[in-house]
ROSE-4610 file (N, C-alpha, C; in Angstrom, 1 decimal, always signed):
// ROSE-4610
residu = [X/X/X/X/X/X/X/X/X/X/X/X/X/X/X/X/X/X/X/X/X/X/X/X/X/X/X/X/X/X/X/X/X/X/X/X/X/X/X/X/X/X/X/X/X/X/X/X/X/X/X/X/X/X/X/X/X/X/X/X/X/X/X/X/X/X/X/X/X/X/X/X/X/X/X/X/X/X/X/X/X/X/X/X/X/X/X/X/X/X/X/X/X/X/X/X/X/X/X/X/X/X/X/X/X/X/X/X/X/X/X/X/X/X/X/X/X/X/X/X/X/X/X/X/X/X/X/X/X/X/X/X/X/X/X/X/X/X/X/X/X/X/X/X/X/X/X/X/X/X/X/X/X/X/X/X/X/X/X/X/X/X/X/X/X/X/X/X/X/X/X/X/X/X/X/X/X/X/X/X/X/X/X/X/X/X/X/X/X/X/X/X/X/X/X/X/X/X/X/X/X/X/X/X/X/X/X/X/X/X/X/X/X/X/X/X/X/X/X/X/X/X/X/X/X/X/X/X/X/X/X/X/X/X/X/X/X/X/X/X/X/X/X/X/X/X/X/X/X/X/X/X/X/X/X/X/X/X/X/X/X/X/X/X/X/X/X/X/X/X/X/X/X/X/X/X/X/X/X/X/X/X/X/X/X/X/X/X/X/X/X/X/X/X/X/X/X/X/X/X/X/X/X/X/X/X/X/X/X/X/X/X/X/X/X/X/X/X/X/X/X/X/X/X/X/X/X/X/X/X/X/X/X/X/X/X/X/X/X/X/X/X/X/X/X/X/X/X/X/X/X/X/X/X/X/X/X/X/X/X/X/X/X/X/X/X/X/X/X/X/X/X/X/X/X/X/X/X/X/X/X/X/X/X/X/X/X/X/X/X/X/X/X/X/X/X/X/X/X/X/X/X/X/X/X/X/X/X/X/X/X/X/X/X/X/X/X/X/X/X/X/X/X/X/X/X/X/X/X/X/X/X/X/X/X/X/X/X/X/X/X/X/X/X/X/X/X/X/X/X/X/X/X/X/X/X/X/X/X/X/X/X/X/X/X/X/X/X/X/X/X/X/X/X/X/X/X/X/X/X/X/X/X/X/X/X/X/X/X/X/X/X/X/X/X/X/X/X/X/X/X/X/X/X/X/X/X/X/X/X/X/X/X/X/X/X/X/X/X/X/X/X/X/X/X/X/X/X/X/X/X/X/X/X/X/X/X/X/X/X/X/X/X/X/X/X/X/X/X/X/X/X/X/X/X/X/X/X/X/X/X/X/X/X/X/X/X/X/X/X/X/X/X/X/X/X/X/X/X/X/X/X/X/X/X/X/X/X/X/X/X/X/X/X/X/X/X/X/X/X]
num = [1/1/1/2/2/2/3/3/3/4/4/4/5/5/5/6/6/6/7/7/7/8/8/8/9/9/9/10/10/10/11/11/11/12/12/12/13/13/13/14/14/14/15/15/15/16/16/16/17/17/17/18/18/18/19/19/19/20/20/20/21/21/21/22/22/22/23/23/23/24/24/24/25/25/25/26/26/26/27/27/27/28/28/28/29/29/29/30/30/30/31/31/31/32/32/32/33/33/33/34/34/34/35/35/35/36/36/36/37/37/37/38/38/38/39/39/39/40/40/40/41/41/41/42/42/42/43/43/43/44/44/44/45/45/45/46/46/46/47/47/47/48/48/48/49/49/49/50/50/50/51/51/51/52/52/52/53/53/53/54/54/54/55/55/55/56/56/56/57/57/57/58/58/58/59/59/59/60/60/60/61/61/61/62/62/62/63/63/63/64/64/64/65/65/65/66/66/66/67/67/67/68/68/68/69/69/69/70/70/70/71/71/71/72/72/72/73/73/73/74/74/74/75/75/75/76/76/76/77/77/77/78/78/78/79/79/79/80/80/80/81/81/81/82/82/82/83/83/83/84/84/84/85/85/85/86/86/86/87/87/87/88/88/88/89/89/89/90/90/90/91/91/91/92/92/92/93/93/93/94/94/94/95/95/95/96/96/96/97/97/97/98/98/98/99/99/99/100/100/100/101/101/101/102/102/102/103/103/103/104/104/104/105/105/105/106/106/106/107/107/107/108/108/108/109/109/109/110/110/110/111/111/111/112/112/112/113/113/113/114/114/114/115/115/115/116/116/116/117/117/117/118/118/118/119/119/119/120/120/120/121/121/121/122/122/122/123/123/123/124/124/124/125/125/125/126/126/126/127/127/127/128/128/128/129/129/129/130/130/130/131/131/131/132/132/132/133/133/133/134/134/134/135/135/135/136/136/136/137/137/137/138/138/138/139/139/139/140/140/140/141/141/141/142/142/142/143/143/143/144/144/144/145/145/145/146/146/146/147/147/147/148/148/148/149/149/149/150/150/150/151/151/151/152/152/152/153/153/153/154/154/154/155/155/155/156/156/156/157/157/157/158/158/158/159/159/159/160/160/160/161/161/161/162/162/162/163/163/163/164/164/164/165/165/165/166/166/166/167/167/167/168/168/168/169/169/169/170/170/170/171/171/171/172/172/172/173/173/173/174/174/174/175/175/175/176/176/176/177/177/177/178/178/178/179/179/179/180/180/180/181/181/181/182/182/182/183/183/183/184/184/184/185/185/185/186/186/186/187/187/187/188/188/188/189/189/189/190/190/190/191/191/191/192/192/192/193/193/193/194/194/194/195/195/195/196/196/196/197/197/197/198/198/198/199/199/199/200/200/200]
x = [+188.7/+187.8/+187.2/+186.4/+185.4/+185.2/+185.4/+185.0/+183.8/+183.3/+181.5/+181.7/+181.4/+181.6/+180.1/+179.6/+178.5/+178.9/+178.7/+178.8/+177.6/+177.7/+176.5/+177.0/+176.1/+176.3/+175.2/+175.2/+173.8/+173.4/+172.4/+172.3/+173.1/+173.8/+174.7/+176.0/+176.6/+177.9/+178.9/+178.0/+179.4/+179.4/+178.7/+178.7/+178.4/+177.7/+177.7/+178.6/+179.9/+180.9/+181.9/+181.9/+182.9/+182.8/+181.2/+180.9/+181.4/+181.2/+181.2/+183.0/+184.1/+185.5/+185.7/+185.1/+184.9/+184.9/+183.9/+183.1/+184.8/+185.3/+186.2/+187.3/+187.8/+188.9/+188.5/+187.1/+187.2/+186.6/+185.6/+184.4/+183.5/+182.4/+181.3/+180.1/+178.9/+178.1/+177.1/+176.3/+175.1/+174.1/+173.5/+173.2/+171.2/+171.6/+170.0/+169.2/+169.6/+168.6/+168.3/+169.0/+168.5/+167.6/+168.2/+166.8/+165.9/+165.4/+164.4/+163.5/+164.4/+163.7/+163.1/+164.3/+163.3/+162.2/+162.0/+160.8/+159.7/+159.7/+158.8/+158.4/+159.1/+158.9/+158.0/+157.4/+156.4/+156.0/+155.0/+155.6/+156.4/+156.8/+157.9/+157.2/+157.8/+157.1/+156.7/+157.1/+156.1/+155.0/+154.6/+153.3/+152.1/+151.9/+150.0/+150.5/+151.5/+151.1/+151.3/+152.0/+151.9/+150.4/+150.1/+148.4/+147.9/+147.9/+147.1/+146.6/+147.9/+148.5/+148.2/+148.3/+148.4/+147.0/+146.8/+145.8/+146.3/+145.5/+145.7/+146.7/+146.1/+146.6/+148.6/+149.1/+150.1/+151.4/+150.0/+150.5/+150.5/+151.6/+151.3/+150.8/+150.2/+149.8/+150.8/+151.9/+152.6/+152.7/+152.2/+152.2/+153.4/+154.2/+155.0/+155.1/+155.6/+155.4/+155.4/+154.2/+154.7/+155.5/+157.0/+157.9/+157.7/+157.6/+157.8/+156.4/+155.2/+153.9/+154.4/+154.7/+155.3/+156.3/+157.2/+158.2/+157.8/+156.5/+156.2/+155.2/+154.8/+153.6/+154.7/+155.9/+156.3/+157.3/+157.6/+158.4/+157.5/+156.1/+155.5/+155.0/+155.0/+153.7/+154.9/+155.6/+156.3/+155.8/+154.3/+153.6/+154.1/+153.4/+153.8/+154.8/+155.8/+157.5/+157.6/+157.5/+157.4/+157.0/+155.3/+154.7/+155.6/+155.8/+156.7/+157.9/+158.9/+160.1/+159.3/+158.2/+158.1/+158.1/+157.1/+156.6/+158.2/+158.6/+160.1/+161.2/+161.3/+162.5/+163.1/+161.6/+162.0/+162.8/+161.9/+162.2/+163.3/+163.9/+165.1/+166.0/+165.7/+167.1/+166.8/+165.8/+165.8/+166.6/+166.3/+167.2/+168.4/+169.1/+170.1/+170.9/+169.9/+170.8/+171.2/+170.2/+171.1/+171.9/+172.2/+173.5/+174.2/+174.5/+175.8/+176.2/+175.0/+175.6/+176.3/+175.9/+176.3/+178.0/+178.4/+179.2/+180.4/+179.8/+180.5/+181.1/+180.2/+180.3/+181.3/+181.3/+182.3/+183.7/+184.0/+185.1/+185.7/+184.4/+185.5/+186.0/+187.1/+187.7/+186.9/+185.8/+185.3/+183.6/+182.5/+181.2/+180.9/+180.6/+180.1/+178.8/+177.9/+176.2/+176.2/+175.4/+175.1/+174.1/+173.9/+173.2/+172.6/+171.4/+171.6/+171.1/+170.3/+169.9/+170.4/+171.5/+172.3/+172.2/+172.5/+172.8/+170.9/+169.9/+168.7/+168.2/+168.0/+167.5/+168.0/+169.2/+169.9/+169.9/+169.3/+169.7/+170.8/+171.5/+171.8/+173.6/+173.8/+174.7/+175.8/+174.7/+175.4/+175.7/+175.1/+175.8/+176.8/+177.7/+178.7/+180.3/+181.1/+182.0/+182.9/+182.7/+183.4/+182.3/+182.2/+180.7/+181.6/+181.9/+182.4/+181.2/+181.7/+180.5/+181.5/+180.3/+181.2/+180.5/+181.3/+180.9/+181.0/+180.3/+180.7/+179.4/+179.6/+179.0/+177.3/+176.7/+175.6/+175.3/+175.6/+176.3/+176.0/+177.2/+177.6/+176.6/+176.1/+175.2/+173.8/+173.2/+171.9/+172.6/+173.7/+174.5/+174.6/+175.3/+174.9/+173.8/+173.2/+171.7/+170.8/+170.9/+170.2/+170.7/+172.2/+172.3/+172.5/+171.9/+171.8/+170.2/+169.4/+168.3/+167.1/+166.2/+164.8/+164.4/+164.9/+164.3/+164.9/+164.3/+164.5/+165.2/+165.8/+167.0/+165.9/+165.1/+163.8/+163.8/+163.6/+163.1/+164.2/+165.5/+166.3/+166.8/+166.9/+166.9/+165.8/+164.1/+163.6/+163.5/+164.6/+165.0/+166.3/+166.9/+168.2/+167.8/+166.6/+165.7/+165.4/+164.9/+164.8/+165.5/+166.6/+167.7/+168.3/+169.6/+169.9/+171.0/+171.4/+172.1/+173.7/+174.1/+175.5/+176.5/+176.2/+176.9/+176.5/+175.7/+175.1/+175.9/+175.9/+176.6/+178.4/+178.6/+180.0/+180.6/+179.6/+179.4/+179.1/+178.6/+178.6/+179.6/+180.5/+181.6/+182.5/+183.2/+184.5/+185.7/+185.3/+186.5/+185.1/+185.8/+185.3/+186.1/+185.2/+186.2/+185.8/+186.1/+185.9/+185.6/+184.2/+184.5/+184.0/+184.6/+184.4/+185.5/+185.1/+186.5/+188.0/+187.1/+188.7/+188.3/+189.5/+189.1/+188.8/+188.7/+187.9/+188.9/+190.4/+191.2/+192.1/+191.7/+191.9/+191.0/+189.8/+188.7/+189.0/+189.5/+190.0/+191.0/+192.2/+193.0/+192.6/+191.6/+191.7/+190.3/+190.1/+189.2/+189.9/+190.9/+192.1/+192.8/+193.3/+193.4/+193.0/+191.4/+190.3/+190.3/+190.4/+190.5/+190.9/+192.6/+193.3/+193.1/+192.6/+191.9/+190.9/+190.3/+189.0/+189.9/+190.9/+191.8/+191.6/+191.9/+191.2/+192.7]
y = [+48.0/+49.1/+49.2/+48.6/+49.1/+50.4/+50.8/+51.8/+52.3/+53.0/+53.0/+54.2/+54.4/+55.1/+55.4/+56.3/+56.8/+57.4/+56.7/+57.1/+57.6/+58.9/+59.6/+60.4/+60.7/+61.8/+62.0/+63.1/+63.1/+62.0/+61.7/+61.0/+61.2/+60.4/+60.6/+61.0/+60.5/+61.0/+59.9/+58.6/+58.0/+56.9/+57.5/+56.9/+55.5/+54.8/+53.2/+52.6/+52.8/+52.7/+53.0/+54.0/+53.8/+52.9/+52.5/+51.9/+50.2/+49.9/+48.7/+48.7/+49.3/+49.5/+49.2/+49.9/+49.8/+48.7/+48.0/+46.1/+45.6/+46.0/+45.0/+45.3/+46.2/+46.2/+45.8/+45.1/+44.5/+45.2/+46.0/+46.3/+45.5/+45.9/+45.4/+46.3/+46.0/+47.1/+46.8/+48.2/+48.2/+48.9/+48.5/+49.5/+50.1/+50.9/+51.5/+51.4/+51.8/+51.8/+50.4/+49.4/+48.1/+47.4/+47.9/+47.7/+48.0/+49.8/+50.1/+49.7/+49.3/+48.6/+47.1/+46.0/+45.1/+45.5/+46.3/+46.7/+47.0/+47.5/+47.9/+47.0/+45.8/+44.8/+43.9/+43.4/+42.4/+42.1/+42.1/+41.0/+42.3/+43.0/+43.5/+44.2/+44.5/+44.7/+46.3/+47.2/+48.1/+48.6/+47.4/+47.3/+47.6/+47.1/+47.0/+48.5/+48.9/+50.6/+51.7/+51.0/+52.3/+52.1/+51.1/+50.9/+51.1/+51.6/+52.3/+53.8/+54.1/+55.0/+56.1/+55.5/+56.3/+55.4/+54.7/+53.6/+52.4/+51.5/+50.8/+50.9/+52.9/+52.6/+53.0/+52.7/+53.1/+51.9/+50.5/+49.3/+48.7/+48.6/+47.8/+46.6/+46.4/+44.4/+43.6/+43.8/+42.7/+42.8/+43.6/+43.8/+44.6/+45.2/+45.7/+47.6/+48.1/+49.9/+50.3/+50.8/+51.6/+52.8/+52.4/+53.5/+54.8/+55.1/+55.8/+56.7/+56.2/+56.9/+57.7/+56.9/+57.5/+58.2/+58.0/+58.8/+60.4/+60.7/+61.7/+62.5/+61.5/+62.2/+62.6/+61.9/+62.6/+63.6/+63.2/+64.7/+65.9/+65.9/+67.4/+67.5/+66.4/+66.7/+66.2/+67.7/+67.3/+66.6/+66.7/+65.9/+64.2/+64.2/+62.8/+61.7/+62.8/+62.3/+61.8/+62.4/+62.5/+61.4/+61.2/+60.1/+58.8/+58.6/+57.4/+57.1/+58.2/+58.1/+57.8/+57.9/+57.5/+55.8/+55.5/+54.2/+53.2/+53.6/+53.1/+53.2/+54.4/+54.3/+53.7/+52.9/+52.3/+51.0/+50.8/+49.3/+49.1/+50.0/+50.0/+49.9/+50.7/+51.1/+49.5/+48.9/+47.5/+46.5/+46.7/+45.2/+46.0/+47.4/+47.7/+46.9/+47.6/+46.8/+45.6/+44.6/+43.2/+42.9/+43.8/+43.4/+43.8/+45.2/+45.5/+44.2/+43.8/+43.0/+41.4/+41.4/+40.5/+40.4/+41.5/+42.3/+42.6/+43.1/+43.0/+41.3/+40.4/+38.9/+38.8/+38.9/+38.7/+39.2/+40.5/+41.0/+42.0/+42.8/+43.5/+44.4/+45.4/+46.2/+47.6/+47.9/+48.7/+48.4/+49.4/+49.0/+50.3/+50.1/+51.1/+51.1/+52.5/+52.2/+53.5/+53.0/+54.0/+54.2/+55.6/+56.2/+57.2/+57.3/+58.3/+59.7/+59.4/+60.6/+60.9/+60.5/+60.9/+62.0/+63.1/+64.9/+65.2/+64.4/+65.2/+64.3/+63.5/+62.3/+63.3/+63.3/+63.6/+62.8/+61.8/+60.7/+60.2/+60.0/+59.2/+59.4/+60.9/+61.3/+60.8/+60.8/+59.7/+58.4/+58.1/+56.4/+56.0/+57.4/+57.1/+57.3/+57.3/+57.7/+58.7/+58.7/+59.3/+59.4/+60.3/+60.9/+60.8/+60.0/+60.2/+60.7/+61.6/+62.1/+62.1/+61.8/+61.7/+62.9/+63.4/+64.9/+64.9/+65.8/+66.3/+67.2/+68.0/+68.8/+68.9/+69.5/+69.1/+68.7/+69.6/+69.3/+67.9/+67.3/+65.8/+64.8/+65.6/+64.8/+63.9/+65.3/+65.6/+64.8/+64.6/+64.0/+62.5/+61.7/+60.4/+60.2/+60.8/+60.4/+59.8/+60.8/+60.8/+59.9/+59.5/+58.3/+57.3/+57.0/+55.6/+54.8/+56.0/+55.8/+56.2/+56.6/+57.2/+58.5/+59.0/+59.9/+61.2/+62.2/+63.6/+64.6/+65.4/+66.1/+66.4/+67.5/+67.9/+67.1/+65.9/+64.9/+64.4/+64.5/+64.2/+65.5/+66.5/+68.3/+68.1/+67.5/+67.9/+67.0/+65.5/+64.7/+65.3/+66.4/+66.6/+67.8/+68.4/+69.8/+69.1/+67.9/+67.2/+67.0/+66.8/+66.1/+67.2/+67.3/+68.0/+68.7/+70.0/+71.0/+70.2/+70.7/+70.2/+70.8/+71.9/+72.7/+72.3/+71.8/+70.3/+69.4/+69.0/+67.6/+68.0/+68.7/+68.8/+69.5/+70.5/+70.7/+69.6/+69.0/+67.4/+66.4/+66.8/+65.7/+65.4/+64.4/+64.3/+64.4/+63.6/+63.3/+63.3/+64.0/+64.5/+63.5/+62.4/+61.8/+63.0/+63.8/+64.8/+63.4/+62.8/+62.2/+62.8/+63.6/+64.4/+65.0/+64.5/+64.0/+63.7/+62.5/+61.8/+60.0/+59.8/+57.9/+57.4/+55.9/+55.3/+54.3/+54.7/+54.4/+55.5/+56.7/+57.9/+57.2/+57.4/+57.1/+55.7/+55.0/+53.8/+54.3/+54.8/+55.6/+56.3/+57.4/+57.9/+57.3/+56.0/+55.0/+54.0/+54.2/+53.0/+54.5/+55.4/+55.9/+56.4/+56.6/+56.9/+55.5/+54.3/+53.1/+52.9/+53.5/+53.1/+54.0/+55.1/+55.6/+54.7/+53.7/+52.9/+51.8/+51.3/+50.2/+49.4/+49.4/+49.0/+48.6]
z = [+150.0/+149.9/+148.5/+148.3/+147.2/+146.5/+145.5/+145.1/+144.1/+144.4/+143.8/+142.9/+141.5/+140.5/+140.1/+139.8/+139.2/+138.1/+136.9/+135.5/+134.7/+134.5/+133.6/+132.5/+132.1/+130.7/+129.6/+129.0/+128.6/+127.1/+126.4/+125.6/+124.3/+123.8/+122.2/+122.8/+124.6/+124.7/+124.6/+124.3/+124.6/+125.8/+126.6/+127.9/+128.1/+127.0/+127.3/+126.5/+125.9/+125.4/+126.6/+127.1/+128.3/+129.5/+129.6/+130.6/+129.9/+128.7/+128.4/+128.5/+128.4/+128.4/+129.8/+130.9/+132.4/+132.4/+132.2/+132.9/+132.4/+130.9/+130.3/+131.2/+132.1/+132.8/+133.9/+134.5/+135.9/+136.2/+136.5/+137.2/+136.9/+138.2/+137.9/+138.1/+137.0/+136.7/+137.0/+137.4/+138.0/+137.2/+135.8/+134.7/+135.4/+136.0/+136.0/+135.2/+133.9/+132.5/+131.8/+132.1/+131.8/+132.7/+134.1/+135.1/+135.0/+134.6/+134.4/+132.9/+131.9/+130.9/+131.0/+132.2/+132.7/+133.4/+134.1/+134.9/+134.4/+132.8/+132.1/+130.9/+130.3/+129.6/+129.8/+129.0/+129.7/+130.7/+131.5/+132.8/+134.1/+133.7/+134.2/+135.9/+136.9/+138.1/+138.1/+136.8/+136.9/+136.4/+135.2/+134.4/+134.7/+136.3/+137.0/+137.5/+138.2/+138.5/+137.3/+136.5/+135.0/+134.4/+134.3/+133.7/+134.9/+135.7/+136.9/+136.9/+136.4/+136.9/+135.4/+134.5/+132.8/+131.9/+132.7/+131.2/+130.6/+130.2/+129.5/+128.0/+127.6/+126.2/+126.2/+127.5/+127.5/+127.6/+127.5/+127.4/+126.2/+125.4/+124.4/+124.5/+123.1/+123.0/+123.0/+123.5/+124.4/+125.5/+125.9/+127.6/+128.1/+127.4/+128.0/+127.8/+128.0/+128.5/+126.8/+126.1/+125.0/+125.2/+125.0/+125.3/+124.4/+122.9/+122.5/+122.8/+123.1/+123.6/+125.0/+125.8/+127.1/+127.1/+126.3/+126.0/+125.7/+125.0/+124.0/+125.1/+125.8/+127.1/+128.5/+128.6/+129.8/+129.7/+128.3/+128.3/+128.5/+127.8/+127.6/+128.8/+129.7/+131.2/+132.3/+133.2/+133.9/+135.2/+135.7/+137.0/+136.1/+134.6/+134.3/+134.2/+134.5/+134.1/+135.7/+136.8/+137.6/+138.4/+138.4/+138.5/+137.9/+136.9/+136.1/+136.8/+137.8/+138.3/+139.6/+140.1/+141.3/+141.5/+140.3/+140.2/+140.0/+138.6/+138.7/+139.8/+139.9/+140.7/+141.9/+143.5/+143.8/+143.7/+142.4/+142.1/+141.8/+140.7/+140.4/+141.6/+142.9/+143.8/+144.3/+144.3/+145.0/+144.5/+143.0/+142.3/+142.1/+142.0/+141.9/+143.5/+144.4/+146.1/+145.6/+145.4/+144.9/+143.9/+143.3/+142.3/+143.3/+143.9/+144.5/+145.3/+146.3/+147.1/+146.7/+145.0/+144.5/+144.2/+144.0/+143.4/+144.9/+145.9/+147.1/+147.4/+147.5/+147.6/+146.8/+145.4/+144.7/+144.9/+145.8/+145.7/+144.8/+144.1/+142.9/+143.7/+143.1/+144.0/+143.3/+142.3/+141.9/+141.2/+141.9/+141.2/+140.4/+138.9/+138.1/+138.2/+138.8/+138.3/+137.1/+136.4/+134.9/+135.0/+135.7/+136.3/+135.2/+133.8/+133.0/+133.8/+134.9/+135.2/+136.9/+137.0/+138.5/+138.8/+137.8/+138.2/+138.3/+137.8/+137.8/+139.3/+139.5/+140.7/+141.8/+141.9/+143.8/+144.4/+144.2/+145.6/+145.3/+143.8/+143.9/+144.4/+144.1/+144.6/+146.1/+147.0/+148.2/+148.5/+147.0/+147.2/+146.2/+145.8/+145.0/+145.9/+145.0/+145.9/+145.2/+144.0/+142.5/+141.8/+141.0/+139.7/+138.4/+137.5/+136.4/+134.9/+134.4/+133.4/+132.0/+130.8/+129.6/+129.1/+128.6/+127.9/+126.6/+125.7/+124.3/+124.0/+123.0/+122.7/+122.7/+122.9/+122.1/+120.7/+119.9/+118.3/+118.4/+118.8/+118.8/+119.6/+120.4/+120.8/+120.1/+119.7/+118.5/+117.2/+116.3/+114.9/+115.8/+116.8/+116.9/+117.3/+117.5/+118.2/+117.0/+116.0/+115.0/+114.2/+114.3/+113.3/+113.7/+114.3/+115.5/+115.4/+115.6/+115.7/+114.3/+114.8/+113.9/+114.1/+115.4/+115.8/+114.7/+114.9/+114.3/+115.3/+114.9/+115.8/+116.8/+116.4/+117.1/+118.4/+117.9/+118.9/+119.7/+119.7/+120.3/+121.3/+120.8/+121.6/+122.6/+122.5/+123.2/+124.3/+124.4/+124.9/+126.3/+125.4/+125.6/+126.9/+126.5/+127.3/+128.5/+128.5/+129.9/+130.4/+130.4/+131.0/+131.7/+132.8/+133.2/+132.3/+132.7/+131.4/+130.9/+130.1/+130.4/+131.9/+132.0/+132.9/+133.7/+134.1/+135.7/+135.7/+134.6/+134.7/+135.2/+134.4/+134.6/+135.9/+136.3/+138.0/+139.3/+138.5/+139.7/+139.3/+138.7/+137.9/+138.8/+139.5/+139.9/+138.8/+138.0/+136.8/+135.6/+134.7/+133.1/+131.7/+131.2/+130.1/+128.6/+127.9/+127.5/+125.6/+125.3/+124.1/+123.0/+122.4/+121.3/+120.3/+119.2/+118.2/+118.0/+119.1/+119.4/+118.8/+119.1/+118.0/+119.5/+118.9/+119.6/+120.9/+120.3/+120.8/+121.8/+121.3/+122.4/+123.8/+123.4/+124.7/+125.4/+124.8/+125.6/+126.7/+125.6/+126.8/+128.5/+127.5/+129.1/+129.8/+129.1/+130.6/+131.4/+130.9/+131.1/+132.6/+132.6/+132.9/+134.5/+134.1/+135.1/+136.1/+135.3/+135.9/+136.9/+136.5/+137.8/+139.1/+139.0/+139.9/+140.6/+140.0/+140.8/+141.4/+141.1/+141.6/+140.5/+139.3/+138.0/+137.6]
């Protein structure tokens, strides 16, 4: 019996750190957000409906999705955020189907999908079997965000406004990894932990 994990959490928690700890104990992963950045990269199969759909000027001269332009237009225009999950999100659930089935073939006894926006989507809720969420503060969220990247807290908060609340997340949680000022070897712990709940 397979076990299907849906791992989310909001941005600056952690959560692709736990997931990369997951793969290293024997899962296998189904990262949504790498899908949907192939789908938007050059070439990518949702290029001709987002220049359909937004313009040309929302394609960079490499052909691939100017993220940080679309980034800044679909936060402030929720029909546009909208429109963009429609155009993406099939595609995703398509090439996500083929990895599982890849993943089934193979036999793991656990599939991780990194799902960042599981608690806001809903669909994705029925194809899990377990919802694991990494939590921490906001505080902590907005301080790695910002030293990771370029953005301005500002701009990471109004990132954070989109997303679903914390108290969503942790209300659709089966299991909570709580990562917030703990080492980096605490968090190993209790993924090591959560693991063996997946047959890990």
């Amino acid at each position: 019996m397979v076990v299907r994990v849906g791992l989310t959490g909001g941005i600056g928690s952690g959560k692709s750190t736990v997931l990369q700890m997951l793969a290293q104990l024997g899962a296998a992963v189904v990262d949504a957000d790498a899908i949907s950045r192939a789908t938007t990269a050059a070439g990518g199969a949702a290029i001709p409906a987002i220049a359909r759909r937004f313009g040309p000027d929302f394609i960079g001269a490499d052909g691939a999705l100017d993220r940080a332009r679309m980034r800044e237009h679909a936060y402030a225009d929720p029909q546009a955020r909208r429109d963009l999950e429609q155009i993406i999100h099939p595609l995703v659930g398509a090439q996500s189907a083929r990895q599982v089935e890849a993943a089934l073939a193979a036999g793991v006894p656990c599939i991780v999908f990194d799902i960042p926006l599981l608690v806001e989507s809903g669909r994705w809720r029925a194809q899990v079997d377990r919802v694991l969420v990494v939590d921490c503060s906001p505080d902590t969220q907005v301080q790695r965000v910002v030293a990771r990247s370029a953005l301005e807290p500002e701009a990471v908060r109004a990132i954070m406004a989109a997303q679903a609340t914390r108290a969503q997340r942790l209300a659709a949680a089966d299991i909570v990894i709580c990562n917030d000022g703990i080492s980096l070897e605490e968090l190993r712990h209790m993924v090591v932990q959560a693991a063996h709940g997946f047959g890990l």
